[in-house]
C-alpha positions in Angstrom: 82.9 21.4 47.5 81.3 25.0 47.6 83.7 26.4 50.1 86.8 25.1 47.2 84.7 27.1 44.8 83.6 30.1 46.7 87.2 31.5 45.7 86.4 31.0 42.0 85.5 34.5 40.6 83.7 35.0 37.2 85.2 38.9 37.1 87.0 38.8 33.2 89.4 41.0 35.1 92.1 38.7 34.4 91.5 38.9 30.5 91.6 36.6 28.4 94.5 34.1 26.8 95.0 33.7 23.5 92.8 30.6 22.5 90.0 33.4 23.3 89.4 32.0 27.0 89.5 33.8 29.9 92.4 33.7 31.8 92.0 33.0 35.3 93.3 35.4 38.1 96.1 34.5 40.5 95.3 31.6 42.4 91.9 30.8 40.8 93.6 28.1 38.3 94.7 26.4 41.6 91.3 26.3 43.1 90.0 25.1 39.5 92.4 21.9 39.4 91.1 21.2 42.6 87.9 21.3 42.0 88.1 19.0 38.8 90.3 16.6 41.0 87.9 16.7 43.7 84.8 15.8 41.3 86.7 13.1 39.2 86.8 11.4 42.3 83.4 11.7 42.8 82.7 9.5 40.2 81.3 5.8 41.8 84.2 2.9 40.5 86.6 5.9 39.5 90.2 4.6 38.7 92.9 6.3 39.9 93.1 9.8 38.4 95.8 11.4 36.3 97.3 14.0 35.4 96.7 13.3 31.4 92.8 13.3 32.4 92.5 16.1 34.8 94.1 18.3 32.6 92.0 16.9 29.6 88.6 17.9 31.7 90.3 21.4 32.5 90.8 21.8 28.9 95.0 22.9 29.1 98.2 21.1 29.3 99.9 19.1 31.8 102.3 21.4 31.8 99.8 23.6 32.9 98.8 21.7 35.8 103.0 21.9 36.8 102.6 25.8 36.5 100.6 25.3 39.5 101.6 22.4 41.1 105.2 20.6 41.5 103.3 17.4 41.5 100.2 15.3 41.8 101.2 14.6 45.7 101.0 18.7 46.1 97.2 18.4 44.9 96.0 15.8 46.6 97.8 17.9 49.7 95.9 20.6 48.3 92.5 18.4 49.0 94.0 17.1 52.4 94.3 20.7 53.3 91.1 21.7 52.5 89.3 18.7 54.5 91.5 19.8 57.6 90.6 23.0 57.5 87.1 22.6 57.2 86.8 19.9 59.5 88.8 21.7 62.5 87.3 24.6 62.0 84.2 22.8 63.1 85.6 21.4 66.0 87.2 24.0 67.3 83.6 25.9 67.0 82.0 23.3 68.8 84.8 24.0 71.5 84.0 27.4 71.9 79.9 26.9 71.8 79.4 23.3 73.4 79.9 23.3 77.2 78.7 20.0 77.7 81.8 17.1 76.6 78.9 14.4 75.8 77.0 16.9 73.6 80.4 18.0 71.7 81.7 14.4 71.2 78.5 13.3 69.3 78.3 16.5 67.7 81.7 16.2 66.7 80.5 12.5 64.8 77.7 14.0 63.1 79.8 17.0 61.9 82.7 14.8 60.4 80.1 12.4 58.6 78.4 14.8 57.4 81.3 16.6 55.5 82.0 13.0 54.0 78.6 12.5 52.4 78.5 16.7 51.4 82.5 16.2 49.9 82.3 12.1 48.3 85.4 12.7 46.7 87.2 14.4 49.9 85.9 11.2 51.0 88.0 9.1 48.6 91.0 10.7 50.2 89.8 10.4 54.2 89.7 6.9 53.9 92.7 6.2 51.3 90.8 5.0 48.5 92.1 7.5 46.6 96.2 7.5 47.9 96.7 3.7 47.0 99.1 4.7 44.1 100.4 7.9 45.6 103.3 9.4 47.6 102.9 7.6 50.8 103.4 10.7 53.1 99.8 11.6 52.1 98.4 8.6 53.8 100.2 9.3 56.9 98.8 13.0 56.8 95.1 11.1 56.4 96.3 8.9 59.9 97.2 12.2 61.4 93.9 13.5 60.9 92.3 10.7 62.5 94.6 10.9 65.0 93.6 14.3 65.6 89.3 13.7 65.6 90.7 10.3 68.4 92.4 12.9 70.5 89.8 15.3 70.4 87.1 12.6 71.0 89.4 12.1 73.7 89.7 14.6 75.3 85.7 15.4 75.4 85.2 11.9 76.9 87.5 12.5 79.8 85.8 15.2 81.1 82.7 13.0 80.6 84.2 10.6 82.6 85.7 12.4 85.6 82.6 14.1 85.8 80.8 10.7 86.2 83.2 9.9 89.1 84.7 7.0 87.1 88.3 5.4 88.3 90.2 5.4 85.4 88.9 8.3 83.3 91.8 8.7 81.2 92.0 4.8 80.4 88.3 4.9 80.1 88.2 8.1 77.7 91.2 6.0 75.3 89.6 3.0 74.8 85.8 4.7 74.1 87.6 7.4 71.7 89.1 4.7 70.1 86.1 3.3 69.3 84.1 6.0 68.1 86.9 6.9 65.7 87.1 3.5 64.3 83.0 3.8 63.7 83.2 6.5 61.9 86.4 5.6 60.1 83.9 2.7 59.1 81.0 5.0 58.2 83.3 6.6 55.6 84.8 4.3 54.3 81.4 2.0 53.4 79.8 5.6 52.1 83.2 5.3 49.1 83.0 1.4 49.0 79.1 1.5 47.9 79.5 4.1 45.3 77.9 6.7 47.8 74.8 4.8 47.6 75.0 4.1 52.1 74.9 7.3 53.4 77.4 7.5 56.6 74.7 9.2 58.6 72.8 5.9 58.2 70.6 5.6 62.1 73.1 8.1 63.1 71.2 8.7 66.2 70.9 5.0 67.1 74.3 4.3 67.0 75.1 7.6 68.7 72.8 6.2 71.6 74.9 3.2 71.8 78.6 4.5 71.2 77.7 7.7 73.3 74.8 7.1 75.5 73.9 10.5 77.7 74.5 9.6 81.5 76.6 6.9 81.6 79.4 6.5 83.6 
């Protein structure tokens, strides 16, 4: 969560409301609720979170939280947002910086399990653990994302494949991005099962040997 909070500033520029608080500049109150939203579901066995107790931890109103947000859907998007961002980001570095498709695909694995055991209540929301009781549209943004890391994985393995000389690359490149999505779909989703207690990076480099092997064909 450090990149939600490197927008927080501590400047008093803002003032300071009426209760004798300091009033937080534009667009730092948003960061704050989802930060608090973000570590509430941190917490191992957490029930579903609302907006009675975020606002209780953040010390205002609910109608505070409104001010901010038109709903509880638009915070979690707020989360989603945040894990796309960071995530793509990533990948598109690896793009830029990786020449070699095997390199980038299990590079690519490492980087999106290891933003899951850095963000465990981002996690939460990555696997759905955390949308069971809300506006369904946000699970199918979740699916899109994973849609996104299979056709990325995807794409990688192609190249891996042609390169090899296989016959059916793009059938090939499916079925093995498939795969390695639904692993670390897996990963993730044990990591917010256990309470965080099984890391997803668990003999990363052993299962990396067998899901993406260097060489093969």
């Amino acid at each position: 969560m450090a990149d939600l909070t490197a927008d927080v500033s501590t400047d008093v520029a803002g003032g300071v409301e009426g209760n004798g608080r300091k009033r937080p500049k534009p667009g730092e109150r948003r960061v704050q609720i989802l930060h608090a939203l973000a570590a509430m579901l941190e917490q191992p066995g957490a029930e579903r979170v609302t907006t009675a107790a975020l606002a209780a931890r953040l010390d205002v109103s609910e109608a505070a939280l409104y001010r901010h947000f038109a709903s509880k859907a638009q915070m979690f998007e707020g989360l989603i947002e945040f894990i796309e961002q960071s995530v793509f980001g990533l990948v598109n570095q690896l793009g830029e910086r990786e020449p070699d498709a095997m390199a980038r695909s299990r590079k690519l694995v490492a980087l999106l399990l290891q933003f899951g055991e850095k963000n465990p209540g981002m996690t939460r929301v990555m696997v759905g653990d955390a949308l069971v009781y809300e506006n369904e549209r946000l699970q199918q943004r979740m699916n899109l994302f994973f849609d996104k890391i299979e056709s990325a994985l995807r794409q990688n393995l192609r190249e891996v494949a042609v390169v090899a000389g296989a016959t059916t690359p793009t059938v090939d490149a499916q079925a093995d991005a498939s795969v390695v999505t639904a692993f670390c779909m897996g990963r993730l989703q044990r990591f917010a099962r256990s309470g965080f207690k099984r890391s997803p990076n668990e003999n990363l480099e052993h299962s990396l040997r067998l899901l993406l092997p260097d060489g093969r064909l």
